[in-house]
C-alpha positions in Angstrom: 75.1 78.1 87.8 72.9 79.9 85.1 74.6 82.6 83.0 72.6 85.3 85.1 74.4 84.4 88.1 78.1 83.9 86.7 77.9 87.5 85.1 76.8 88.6 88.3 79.3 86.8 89.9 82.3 88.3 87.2 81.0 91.7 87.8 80.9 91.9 91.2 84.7 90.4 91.4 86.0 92.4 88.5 83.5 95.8 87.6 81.0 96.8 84.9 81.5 95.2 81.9 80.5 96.3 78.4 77.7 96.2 76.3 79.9 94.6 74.0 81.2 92.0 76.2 77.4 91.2 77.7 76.0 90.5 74.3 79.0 88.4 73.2 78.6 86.4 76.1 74.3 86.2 76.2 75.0 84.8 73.0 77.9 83.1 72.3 78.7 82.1 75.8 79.8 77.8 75.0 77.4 76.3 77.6 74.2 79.1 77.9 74.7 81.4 75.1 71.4 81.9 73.3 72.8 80.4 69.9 75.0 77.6 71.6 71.9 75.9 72.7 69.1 77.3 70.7 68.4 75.7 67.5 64.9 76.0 67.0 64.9 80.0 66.2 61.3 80.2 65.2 59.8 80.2 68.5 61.5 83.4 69.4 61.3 85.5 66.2 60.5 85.1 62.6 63.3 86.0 59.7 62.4 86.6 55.6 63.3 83.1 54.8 60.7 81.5 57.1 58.2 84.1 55.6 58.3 83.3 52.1 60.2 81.0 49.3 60.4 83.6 47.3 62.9 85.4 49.5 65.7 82.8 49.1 64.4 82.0 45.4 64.9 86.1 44.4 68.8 85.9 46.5 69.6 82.7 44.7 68.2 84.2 41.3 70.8 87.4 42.0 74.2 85.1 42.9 73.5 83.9 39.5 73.6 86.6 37.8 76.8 88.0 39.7 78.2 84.7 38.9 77.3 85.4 34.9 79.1 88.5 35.4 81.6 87.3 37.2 82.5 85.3 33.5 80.6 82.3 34.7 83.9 80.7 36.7 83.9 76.8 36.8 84.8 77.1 40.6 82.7 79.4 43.5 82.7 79.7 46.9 79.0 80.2 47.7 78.6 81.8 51.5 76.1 82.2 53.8 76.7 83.8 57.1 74.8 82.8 59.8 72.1 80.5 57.9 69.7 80.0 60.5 68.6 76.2 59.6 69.2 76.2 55.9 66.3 77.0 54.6 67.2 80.2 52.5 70.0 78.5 51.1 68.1 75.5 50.0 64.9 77.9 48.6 68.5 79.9 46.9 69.6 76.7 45.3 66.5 75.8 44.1 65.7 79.0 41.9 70.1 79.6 41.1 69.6 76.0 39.0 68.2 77.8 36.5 71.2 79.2 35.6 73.3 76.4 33.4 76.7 75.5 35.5 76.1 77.5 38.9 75.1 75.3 41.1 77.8 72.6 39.5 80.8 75.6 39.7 79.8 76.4 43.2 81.2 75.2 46.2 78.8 75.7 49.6 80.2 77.2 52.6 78.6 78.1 55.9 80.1 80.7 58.7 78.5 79.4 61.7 79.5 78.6 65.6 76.4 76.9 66.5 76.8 73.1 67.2 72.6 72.9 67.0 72.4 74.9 64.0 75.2 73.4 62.1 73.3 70.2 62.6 70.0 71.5 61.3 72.0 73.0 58.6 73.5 69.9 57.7 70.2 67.8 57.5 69.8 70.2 54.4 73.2 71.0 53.1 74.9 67.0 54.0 77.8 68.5 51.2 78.3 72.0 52.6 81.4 72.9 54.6 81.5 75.0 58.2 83.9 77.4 59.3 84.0 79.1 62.9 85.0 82.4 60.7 85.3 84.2 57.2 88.5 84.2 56.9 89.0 80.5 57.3 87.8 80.2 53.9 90.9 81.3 51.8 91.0 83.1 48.8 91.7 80.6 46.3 88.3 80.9 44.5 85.8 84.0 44.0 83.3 84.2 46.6 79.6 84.8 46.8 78.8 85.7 50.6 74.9 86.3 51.4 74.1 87.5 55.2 70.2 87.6 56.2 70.4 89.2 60.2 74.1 88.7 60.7 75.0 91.9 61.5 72.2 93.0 63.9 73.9 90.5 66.2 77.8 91.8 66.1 78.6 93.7 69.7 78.2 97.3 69.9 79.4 99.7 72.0 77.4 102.6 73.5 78.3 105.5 74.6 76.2 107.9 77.3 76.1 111.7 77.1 76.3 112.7 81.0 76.7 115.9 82.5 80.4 115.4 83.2 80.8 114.5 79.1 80.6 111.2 77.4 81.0 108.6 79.4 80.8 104.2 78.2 78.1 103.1 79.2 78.4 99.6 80.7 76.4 96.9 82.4 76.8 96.3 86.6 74.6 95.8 89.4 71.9 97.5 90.9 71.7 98.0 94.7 69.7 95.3 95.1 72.2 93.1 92.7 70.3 93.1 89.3 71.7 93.3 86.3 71.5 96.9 85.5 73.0 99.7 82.8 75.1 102.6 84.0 74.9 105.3 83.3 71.4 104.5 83.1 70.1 107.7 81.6 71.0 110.2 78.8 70.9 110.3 75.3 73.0 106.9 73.6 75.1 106.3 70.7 76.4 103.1 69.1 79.0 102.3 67.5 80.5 98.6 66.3 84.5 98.0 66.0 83.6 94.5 65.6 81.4 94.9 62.7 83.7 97.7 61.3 86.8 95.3 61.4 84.9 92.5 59.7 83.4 94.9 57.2 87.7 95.2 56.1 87.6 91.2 56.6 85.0 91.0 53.4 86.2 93.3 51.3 89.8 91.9 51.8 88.4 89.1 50.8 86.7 90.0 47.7 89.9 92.0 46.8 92.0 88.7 46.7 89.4 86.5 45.5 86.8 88.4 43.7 82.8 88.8 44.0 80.5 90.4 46.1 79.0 89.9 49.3 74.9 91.2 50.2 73.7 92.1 53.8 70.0 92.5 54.6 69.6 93.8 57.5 67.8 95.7 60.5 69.1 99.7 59.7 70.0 102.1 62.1 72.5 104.9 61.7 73.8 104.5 65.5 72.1 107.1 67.2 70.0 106.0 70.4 70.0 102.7 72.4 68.8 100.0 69.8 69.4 97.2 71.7 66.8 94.8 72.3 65.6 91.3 73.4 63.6 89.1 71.7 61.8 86.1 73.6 58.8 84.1 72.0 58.2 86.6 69.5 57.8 89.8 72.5 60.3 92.3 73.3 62.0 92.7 77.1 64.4 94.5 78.2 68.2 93.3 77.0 69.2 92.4 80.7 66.0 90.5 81.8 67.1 87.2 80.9 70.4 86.7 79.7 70.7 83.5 77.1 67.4 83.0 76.8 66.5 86.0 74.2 68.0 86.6 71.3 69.6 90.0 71.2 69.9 92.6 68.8 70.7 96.0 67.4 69.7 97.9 64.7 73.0 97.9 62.3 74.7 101.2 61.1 75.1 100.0 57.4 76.3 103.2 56.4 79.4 103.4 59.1 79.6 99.3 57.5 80.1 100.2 54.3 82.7 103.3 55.1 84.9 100.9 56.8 85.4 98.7 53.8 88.4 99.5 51.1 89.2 99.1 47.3 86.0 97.5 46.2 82.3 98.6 45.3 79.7 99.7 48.1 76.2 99.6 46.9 73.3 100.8 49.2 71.5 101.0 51.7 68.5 100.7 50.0 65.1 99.6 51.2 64.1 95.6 51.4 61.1 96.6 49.7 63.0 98.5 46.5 65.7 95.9 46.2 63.1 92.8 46.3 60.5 94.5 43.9 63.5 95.2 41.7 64.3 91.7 41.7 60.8 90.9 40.9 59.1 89.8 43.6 55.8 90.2 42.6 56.2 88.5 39.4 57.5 85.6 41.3 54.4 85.9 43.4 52.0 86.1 40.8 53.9 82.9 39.1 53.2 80.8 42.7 49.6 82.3 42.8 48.5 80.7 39.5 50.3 77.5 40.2 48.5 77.6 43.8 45.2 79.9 43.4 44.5 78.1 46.8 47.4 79.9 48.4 46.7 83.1 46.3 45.8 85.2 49.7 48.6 83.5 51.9 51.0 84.6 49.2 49.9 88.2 49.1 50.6 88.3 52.8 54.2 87.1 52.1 54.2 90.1 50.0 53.1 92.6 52.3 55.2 91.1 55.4 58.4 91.5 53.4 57.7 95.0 51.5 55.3 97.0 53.5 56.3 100.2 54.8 55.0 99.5 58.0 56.5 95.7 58.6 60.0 94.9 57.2 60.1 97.0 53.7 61.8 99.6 55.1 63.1 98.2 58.7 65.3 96.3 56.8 68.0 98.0 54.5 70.4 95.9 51.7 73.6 96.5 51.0 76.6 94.8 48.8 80.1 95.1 48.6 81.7 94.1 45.0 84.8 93.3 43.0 85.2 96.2 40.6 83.8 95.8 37.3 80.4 94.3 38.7 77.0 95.9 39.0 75.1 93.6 41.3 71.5 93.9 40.6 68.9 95.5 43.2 70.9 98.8 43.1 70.1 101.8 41.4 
């Protein structure tokens, strides 16, 4: 039985359920949740890291530096939260060994619950270590945690302003037995307990352990219905095929950020400002001498990642740090 069929099933035995609870299971859900048995992410949608080298190389460039900060400790946890297949982290490492002793002090960490991803991961990263969750990690050593699109996928709940009031929205059946949203009109608002709590999960973290922890991500400030599917690279509607699409919503880093206590909150600000800060186009200008052939490919990597009208200003950075340290990329 597809996963179509047993939430149809669940809710016609037990009610609506949430939005929350239908995006958990479309993708999380152990035998058809999209990243349970998706591993090759690219043919759905495209992220920085596949763009361009340089966007790892400039993140791996800036956990060096809040590792010189830090005092240069002989012992970090290095974390990356969701890592897709590996490939920022190794484009990271690559750029970070530039910096004498990081990449012998750290200790590489992955937060991920995909059995196909932690095996593409692993063909990159044999030495790195997996954990389901954050907190499994401990706080025995200071951290460096790096999320590229972690957030967008959290659950949110939305909300439905009705003429009776407010009202949650939720997802059911149709008369005919879709899938279907209800209420199914009126203006929407988000919100995300789940990314709120784990936003209290970091910066407990960093409290006990020290360091800092950077989210790029898609930026919303949880007004309207964001949530969307994403299926070979085209849009459908978030109940059209459930597994099969990657879902996401645009991430309320401010309400993120507000829900975190006793450490620094840096941002948002623009992907565009906090990679031309960190010298993006001096990096690109170094790869188009070494490559003139590649000169106009790499331009393009430029443009995708900062242009106003692609993902310079859709996506929005923000860090959370130990006092006493002034991650770079922040005014």
């Amino acid at each position: 039985m597809s996963l179509d069929e047993r939430l149809k099933r669940r809710i016609a035995e037990q009610g609506p359920i949430t939005v929350a609870d239908y995006m958990q299971a479309c993708l999380h859900d152990p035998e058809d949740g999209y990243y349970a048995t998706r591993p090759a992410l690219g043919g759905d949608f495209i992220t920085a890291p596949l763009i361009s080298q340089m966007f790892g190389e400039l993140l791996g460039a800036w956990a060096a530096d809040v590792w010189t900060q830090m005092g240069a400790p002989a012992r970090l946890r290095l974390v990356e939260l969701g890592p897709g297949d590996g490939t920022m982290m190794t484009d990271m490492l690559r750029a970070a060994r530039a910096a004498p002793g990081f990449c012998e002090a750290l200790e590489l960490n992955f937060v991920e619950t995909s059995a196909p991803l932690r095996a593409l991961q692993a063909e990159k990263h044999p030495s790195a270590r997996w954990f389901d969750e954050l907190r499994e990690l401990g706080s025995d050593a200071p951290v460096i945690i790096l999320a590229n699109e972690f957030l967008d996928c959290l659950p949110v709940c939305q909300s439905v302003r009705t003429a009776a009031g407010w009202r949650e929205r939720r997802v059911g059946l149709s008369p005919s037995g879709a899938l279907a949203f209800t209420p199914d009109a009126g203006r929407v608002v988000e919100s995300s307990p789940t990314a709120k709590a784990f936003a209290g999960e970091v910066a407990g973290l960093i409290g006990a352990a020290g360091g800092a922890a950077l989210f790029i991500d898609y930026a919303g400030d949880g007004r309207g219905d964001t949530l969307q599917a994403v299926r070979r690279h085209t849009k459908e509607c978030a109940l059209t095929s459930p597994g099969e699409a990657d879902l996401t919503v645009r991430v309320d880093l401010a309400a993120f950020l507000n829900a975190a206590r006793d450490v620094q909150a840096f941002g948002p600000t623009s992907q565009a400002d906090f990679l031309n800060v960190l010298g993006l186009l001096a990096r690109a200008a170094t790869l188009a001498r070494a490559n003139p052939d590649q000169a106009d490919r790499i331009a393009r990597q430029v443009e995708r990642l900062t242009a106003l009208d692609q993902m310079g200003e859709l996506f929005q950075v923000v860090c959370l740090a130990a006092p006493g340290l002034q991650p770079s990329g922040f005014a």
